[in-house]
C-alpha positions as CSV (number, residue, x, y, z in Angstrom):
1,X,101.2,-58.1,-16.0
2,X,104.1,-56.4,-13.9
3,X,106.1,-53.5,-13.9
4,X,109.2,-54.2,-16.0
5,X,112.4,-53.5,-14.2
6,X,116.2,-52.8,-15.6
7,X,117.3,-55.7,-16.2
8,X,114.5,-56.8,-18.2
9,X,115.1,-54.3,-21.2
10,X,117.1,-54.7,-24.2
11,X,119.9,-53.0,-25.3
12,X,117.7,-51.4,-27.9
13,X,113.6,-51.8,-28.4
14,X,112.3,-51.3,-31.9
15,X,109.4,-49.1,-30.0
16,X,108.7,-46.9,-26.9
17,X,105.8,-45.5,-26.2
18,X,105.1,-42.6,-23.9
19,X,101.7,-42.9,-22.6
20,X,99.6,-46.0,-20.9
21,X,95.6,-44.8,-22.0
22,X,94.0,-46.0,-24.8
23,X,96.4,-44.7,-27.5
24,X,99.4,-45.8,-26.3
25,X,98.0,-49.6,-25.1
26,X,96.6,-49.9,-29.0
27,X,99.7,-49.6,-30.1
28,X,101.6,-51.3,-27.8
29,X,99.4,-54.3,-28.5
30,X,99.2,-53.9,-32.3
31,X,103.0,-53.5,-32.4
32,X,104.0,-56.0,-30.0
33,X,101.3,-59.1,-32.2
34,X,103.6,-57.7,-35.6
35,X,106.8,-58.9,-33.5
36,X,108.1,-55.7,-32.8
37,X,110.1,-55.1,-28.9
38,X,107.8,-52.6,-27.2
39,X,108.2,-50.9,-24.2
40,X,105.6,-48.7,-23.0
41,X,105.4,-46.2,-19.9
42,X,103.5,-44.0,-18.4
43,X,104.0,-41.3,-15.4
44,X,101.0,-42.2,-13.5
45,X,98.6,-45.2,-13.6
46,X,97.4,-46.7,-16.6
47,X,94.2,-45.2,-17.9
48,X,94.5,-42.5,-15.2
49,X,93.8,-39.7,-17.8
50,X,91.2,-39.4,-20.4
51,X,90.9,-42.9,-20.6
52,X,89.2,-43.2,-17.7
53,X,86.9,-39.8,-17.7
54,X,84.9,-40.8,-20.8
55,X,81.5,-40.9,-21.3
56,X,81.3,-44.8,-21.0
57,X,80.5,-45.6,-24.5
58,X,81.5,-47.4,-27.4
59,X,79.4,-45.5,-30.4
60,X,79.9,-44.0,-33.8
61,X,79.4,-40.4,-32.8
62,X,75.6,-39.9,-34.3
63,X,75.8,-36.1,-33.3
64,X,78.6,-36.0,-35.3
65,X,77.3,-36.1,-38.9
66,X,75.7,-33.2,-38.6
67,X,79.2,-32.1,-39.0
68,X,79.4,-33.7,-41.5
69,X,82.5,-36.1,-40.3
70,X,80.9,-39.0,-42.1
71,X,84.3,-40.8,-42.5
72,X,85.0,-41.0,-38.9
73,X,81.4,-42.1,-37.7
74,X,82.0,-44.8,-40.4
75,X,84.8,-45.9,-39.2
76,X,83.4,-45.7,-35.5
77,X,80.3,-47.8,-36.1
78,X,82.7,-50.3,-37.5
79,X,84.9,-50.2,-34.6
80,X,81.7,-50.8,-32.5
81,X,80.6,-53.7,-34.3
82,X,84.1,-55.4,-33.6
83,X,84.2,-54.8,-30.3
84,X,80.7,-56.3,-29.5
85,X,82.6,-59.5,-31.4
86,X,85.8,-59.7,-29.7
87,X,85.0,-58.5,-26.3
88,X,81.1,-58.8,-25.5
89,X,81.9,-58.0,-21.6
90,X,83.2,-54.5,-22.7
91,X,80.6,-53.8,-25.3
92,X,77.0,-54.0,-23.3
93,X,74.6,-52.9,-26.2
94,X,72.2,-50.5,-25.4
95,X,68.7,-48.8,-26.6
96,X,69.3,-44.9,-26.9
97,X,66.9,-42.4,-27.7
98,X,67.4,-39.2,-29.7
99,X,64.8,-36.7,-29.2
100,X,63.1,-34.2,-31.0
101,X,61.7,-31.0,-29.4
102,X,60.3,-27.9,-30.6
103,X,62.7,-25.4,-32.0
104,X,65.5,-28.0,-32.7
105,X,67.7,-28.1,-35.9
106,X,66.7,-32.0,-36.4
107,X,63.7,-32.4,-38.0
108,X,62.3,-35.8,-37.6
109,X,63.2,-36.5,-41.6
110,X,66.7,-35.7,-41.0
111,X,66.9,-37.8,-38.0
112,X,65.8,-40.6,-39.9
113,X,67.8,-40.0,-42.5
114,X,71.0,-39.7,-40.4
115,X,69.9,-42.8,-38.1
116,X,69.7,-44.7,-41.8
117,X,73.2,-43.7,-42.5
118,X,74.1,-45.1,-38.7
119,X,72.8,-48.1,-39.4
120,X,74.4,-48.5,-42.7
121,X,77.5,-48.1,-41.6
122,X,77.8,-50.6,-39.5
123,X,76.0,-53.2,-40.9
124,X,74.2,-54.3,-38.0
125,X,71.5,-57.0,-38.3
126,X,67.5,-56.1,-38.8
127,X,66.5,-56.7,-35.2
128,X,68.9,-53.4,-34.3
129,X,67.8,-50.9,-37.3
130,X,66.4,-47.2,-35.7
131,X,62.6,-47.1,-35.1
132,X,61.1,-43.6,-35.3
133,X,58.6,-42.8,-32.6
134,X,56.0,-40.7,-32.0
135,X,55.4,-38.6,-28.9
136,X,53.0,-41.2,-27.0
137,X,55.4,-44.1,-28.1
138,X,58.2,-42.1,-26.6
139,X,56.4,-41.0,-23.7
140,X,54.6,-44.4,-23.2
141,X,58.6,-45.5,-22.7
142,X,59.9,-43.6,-20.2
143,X,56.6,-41.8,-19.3
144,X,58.5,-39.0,-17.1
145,X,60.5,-37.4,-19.7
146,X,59.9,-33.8,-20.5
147,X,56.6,-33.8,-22.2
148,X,56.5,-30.2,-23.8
149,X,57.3,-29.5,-27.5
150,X,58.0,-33.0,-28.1
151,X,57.8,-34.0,-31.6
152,X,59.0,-37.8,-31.3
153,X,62.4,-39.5,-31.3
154,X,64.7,-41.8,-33.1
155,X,65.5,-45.4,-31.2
156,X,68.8,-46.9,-32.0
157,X,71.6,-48.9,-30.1
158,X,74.9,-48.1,-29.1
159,X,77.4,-49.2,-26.3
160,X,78.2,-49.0,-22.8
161,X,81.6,-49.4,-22.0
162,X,84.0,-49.6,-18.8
163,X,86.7,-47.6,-20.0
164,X,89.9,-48.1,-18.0
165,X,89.5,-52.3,-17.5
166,X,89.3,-51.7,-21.6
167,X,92.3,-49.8,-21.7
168,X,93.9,-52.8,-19.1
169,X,92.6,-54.9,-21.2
170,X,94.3,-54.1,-24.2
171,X,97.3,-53.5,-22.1
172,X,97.2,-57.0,-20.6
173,X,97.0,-58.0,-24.3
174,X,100.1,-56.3,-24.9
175,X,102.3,-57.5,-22.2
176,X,100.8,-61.4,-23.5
177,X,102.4,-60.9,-26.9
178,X,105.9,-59.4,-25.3
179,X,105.7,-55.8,-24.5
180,X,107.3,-54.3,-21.4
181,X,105.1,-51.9,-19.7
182,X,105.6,-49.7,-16.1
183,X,103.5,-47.0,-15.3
184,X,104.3,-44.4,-12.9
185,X,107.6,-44.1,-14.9
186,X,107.7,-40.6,-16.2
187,X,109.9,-39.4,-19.3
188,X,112.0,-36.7,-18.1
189,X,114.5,-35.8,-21.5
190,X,114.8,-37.8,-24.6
191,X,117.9,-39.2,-26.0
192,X,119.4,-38.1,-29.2
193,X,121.4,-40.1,-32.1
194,X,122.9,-38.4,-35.0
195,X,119.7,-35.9,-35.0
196,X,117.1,-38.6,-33.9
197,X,115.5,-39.1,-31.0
198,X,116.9,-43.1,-30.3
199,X,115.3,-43.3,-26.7
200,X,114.4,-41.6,-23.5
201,X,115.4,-40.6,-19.8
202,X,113.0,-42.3,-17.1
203,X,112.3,-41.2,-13.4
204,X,111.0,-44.0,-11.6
205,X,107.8,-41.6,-9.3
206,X,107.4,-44.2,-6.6
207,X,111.0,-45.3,-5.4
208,X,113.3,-42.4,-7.7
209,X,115.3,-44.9,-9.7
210,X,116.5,-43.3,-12.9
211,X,116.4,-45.5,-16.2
212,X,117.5,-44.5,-19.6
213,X,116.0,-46.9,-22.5
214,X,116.9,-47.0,-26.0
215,X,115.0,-47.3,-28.9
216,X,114.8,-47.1,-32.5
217,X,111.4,-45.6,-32.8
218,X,109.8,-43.6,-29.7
219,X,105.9,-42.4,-30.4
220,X,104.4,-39.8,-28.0
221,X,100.6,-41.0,-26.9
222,X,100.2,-38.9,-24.1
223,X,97.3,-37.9,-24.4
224,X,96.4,-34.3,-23.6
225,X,99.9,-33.8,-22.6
226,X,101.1,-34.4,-25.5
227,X,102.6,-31.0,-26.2
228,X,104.5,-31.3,-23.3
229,X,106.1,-34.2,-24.6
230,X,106.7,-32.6,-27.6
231,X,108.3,-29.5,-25.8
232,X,111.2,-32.2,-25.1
233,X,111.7,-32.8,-28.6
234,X,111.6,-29.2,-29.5
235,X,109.2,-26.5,-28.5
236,X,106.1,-26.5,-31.0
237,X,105.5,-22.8,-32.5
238,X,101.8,-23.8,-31.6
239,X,99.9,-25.8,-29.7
240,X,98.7,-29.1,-30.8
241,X,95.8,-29.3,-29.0
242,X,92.8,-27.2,-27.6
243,X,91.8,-29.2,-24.4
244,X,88.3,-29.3,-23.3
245,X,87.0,-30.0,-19.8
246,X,84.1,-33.0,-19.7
247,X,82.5,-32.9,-16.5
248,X,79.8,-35.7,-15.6
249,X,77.5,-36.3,-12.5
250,X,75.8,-39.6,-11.3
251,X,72.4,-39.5,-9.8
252,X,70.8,-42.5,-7.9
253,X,67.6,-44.0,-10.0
254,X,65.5,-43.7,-7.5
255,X,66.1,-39.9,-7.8
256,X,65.9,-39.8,-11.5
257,X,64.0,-42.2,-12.6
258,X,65.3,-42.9,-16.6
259,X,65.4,-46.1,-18.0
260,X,66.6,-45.5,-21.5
261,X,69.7,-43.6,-22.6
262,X,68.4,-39.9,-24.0
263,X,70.3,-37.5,-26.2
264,X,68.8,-34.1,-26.3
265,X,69.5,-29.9,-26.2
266,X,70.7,-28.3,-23.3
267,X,68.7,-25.6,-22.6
268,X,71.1,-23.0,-21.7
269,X,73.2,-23.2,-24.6
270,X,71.2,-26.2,-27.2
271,X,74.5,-27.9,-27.1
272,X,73.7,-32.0,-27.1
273,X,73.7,-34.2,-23.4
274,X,73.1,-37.6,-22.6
275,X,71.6,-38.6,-19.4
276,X,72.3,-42.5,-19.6
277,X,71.5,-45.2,-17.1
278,X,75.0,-46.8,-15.8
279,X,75.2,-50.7,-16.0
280,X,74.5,-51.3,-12.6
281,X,71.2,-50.6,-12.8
282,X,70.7,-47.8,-9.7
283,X,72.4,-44.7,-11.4
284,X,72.0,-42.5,-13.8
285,X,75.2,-40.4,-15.4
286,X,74.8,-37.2,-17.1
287,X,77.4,-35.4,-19.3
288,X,78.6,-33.5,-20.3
289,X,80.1,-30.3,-20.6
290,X,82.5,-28.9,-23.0
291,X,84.7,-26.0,-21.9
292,X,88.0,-24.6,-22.9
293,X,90.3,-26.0,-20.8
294,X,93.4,-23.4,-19.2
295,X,94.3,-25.0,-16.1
296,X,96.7,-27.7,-14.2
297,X,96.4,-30.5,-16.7
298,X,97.4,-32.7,-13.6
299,X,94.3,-31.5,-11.9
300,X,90.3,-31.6,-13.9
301,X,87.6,-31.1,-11.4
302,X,83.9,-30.4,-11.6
303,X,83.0,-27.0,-10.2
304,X,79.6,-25.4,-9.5
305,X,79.2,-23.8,-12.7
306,X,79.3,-27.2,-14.5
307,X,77.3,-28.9,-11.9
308,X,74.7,-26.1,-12.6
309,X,74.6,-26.6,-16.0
310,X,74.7,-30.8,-15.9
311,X,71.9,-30.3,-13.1
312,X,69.8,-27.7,-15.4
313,X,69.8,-30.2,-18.2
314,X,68.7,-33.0,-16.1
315,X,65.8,-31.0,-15.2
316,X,64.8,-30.6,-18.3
317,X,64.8,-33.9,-19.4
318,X,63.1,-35.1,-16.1
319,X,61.1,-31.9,-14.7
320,X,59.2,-34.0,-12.2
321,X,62.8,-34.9,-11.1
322,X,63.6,-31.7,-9.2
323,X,67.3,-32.7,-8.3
324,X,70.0,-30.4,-6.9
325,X,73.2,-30.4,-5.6
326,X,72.5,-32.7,-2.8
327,X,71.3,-35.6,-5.5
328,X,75.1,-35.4,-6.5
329,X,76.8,-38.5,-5.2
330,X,79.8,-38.8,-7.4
331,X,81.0,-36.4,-10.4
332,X,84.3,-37.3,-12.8
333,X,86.2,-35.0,-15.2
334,X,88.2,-35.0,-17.9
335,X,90.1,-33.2,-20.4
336,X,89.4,-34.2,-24.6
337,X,92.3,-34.3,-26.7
338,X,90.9,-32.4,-29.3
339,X,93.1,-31.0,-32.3
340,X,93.3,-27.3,-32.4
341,X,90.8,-25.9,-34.9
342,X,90.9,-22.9,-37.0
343,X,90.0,-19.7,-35.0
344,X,86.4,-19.1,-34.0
345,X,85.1,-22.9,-33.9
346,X,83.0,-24.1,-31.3
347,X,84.2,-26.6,-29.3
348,X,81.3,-28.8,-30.2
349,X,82.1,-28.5,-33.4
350,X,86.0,-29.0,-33.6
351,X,87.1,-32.3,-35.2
352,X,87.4,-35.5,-33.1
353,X,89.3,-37.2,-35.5
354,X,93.3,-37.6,-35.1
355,X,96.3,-36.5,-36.0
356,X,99.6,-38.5,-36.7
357,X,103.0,-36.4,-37.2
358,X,106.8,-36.9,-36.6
359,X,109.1,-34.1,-35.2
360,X,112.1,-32.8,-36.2
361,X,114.0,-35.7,-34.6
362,X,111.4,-38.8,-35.7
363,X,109.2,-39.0,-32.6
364,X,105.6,-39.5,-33.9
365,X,103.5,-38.1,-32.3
366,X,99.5,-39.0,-32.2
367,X,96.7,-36.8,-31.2
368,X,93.4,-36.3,-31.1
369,X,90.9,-39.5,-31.5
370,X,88.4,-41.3,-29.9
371,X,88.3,-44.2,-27.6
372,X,85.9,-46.5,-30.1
373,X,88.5,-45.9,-33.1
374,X,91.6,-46.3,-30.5
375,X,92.3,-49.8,-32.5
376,X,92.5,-48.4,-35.9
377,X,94.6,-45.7,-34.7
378,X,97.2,-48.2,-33.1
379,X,97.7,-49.6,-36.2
380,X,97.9,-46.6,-38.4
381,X,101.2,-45.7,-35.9
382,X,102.6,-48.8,-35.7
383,X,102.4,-48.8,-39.8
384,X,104.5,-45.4,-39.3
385,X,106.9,-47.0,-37.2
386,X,107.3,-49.4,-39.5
387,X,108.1,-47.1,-42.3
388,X,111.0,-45.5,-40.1
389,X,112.2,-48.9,-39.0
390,X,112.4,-49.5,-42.7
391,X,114.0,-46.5,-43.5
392,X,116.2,-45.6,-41.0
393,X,117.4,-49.1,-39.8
394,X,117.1,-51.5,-42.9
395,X,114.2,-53.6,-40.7
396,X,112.1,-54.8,-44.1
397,X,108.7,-57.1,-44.4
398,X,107.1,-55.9,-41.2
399,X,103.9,-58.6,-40.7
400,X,100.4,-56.9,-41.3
401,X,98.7,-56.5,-37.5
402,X,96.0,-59.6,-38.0
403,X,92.3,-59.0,-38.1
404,X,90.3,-57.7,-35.4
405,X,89.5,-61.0,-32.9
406,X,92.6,-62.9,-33.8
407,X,94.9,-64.5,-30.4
408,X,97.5,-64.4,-33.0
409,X,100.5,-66.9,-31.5
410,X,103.8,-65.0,-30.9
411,X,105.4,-63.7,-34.2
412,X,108.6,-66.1,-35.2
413,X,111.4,-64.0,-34.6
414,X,112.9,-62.1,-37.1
415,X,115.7,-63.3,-39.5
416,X,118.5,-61.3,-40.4
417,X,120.2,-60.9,-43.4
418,X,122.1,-58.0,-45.0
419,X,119.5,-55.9,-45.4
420,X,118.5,-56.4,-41.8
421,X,115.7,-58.2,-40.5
422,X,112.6,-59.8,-42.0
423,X,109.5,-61.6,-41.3
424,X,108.0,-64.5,-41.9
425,X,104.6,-64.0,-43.6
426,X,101.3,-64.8,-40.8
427,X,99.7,-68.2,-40.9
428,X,96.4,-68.5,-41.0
429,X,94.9,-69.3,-37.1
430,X,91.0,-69.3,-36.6
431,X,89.5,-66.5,-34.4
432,X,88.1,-67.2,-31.2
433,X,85.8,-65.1,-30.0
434,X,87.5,-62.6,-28.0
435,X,91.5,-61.5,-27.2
436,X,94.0,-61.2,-24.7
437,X,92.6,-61.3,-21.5
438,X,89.2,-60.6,-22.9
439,X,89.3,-64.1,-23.8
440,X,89.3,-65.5,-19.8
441,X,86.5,-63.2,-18.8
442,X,83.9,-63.0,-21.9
443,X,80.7,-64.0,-21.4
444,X,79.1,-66.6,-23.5
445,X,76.9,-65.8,-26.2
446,X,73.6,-66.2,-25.4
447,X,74.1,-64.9,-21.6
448,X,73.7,-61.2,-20.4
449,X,77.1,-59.7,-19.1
450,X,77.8,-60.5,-15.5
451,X,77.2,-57.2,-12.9
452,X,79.4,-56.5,-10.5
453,X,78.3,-56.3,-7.1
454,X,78.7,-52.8,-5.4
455,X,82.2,-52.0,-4.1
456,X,82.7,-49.7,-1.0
457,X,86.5,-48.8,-0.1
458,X,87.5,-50.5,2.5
459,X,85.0,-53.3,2.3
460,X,85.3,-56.9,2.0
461,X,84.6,-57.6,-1.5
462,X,86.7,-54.1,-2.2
463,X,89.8,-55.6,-0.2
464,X,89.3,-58.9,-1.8
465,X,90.3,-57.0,-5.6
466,X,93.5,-55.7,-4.3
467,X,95.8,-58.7,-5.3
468,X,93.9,-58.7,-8.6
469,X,95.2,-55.4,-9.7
470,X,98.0,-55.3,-8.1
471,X,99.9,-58.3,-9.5
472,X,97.1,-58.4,-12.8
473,X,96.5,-54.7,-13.2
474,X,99.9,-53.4,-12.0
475,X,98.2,-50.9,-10.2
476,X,100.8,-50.1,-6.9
477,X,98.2,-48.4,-4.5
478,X,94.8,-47.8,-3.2
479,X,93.9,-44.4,-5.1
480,X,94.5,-46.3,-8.5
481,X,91.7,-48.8,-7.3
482,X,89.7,-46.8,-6.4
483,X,89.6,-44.6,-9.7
484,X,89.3,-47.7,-11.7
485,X,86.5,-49.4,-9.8
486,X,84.7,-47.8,-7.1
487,X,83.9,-44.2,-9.0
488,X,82.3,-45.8,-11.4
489,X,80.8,-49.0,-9.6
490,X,79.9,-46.8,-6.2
């Protein structure tokens, strides 16, 4: 995977995308396996955003039907199930406990009730249906959890993800079935054809080049800068997103001794947290906040105030645990894409489902979402490209993206005719077990995942990944390594 340069564009691309997280790499790769010319960039690294400041996990969203979004935990638990198929190495499943305390709204009979709809919804096998426990059984499990008012818990499973080698994943995917992708390329105007956007202006951030590339379809991904994106199109009357600041903190074991994920009430403000053991097996991360969000959206820190909260919560859960700022050894943040909601709603309970729209002059623009539904959301904007394509530029018979786990070969190219190009119809090819470059890294079956070993910057073994992602993971310098590996693999 490389940086694409001038001379490898065409003259025009049926697709650019502006934005290299989770989004834009979905539909990159969905677009690209239909047949479609896709060039994608992004003004910093890959995954550098929200992609990469997530809470780790692959899940339906349990906390989530008490709002009563049942369609999108459906759709989530789904998405979970797949990517436990098609990419085992990215999906490590996981026991989680929900707890039940004193004073909370969840009664054990409505926990089980909503665990029953979890499990139902993703169809997973006997051996992974919820158990309700008591207070010993919960206790006898991780015997230093907070022992007062509790009423029992739910056990269910969910997964542990590494977000931004997902996100590269996909990407590498992409750039396999033909798409062009740079990052550190930002968008700095958009080109305009007879009232339609028909391409963008491109300032190269690490050597100043300027590029202009054409397209017939241009969809804005970027994230939570998506309204600035927009704001080249034409300035919204309101914005399209309420960010929200998601702070988390890491904690050595040994200092917090939990061995099971936990989601429970923040005492300061009952809103749900999830202390949850990190795949290397000597940390423990805790998130997370949820703040309105006014600030640099180029710079999301922690500050004391969320470190206070995080750290009163993991007190809570742990009392014997007694950590404090100096038990801090590494803290990420992010900013959540969320949709703007109707005045007064708490950010907890504002909608993480997504948006898809087109402007004025046909950008589409998608916001909002989650990273486990990321795949279904590719494919929802590709089918809208495909609609304008249709409309706008006679391009007919647009292939179907092929089912979840398929290596699909590359799509024959097109054949024109007077009403402009078509598509063969897909053959039918047998699914392997995992895609793109998923498929040279996924661990077989009946094996646990492989751990990494810990990296320290500046080490051998961290020295000895440098030529992987810089000629694999197109990452051009040190700081992007050491985002995408040693914060979360201290």
């Amino acid at each position: 995977m490389k940086r694409f340069t001038a001379s490898d564009l065409p003259n025009e691309a049926d697709l650019l995308i502006i934005g290299g997280g989770i989004t834009g790499a979905s539909a990159a790769r969905d677009a690209a396996l239909r047949g479609l010319s896709v060039v994608l960039v992004d003004r910093d690294d890959f995954a550098s955003g929200t992609s990469s400041r997530s809470s780790k996990l692959i899940h339906g969203g349990l906390r989530y039907l008490q709002t009563y979004q049942f369609r999108m935990v459906n759709e989530s638990v789904r998405e979970r199930e797949v990517m436990m198929r098609i990419a085992p190495h990215l999906a490590d499943l996981q026991p989680f406990l929900y707890l039940v305390y004193d004073g909370y709204p969840e009664r054990r009979a409505l926990l089980n009730l909503g665990l029953t709809f979890y499990d139902a919804f993703s169809r997973a096998p006997l051996k992974r249906r919820h158990r309700m426990l008591g207070r010993e059984a919960v206790l006898r499990r991780e015997p230093h959890l907070n022992p007062h008012g509790l009423k029992g818990g739910g056990l269910y499973h969910d997964a542990l993800t590494d977000d931004a080698r997902l996100v590269l994943d996909v990407l590498r995917s992409a750039s396999q079935a033909g798409a062009l992708l740079a990052n550190h390329r930002e968008v700095t105007g958009l080109i305009r054809e007879h009232g339609r956007v028909a391409g963008a202006e491109l300032t190269d951030r690490l050597t100043g080049e300027h590029l202009t590339v054409r397209a017939k379809t241009v969809v804005n991904a970027a994230g939570p800068w998506v309204d600035r994106v927009l704001g080249l199109e034409q300035a919204p009357e309101h914005p399209t997103l309420r960010p929200t600041k998601g702070v988390h903190i890491v904690l050595r074991t040994e200092d917090f001794p939990l061995g099971t994920a936990v989601f429970l009430r923040s005492p300061s403000d009952s809103r749900v947290v999830w202390p949850t053991p990190a795949g290397d097996g000597r940390h423990v991360y805790v998130g997370t906040t949820d703040t309105d969000f006014t600030g640099s959206l180029d710079d999301v820190v922690g500050n004391e105030e969320d470190f206070a909260y995080l750290l009163e919560a993991a007190n809570h859960t742990l009392p014997g645990a007694n950590v404090d700022t100096s038990h801090i050894v590494a803290s990420w943040a992010g900013l959540r894409p969320l949709i703007a909601p109707a005045p007064g709603t708490s950010n907890s309970a504002a909608s993480r489902e997504h948006t898809l729209t087109a402007g004025p002059g046909g950008m589409i623009t998608a916001a909002g979402g989650k990273l486990t539904t990321a795949r279904l959301m590719g494919a929802q904007i590709v089918d809208i490209v495909a609609g304008q394509l249709r409309d706008h530029h006679g391009i007919r018979g647009l292939p179907r993206p092929p089912p979840a786990g398929w290596r699909s070969p590359v799509v024959p190219p097109a054949r024109s005719s007077a009403h402009g190009r078509t598509w063969p119809r897909h053959r039918s090819h047998r699914r392997p077990r995992n895609d793109g470059c998923a498929a040279t890294a996924a661990t077989p079956p009946n094996r646990k995942p492989l751990r990494s070993p810990a990296l320290r910057p500046g080490g051998a073994a961290w020295w000895a990944l440098v030529p992987v992602h810089v000629n694999i993971l197109a990452c051009p310098d040190r700081s992007g390594i050491e985002k995408r590996d040693s914060r979360c693999r201290l």
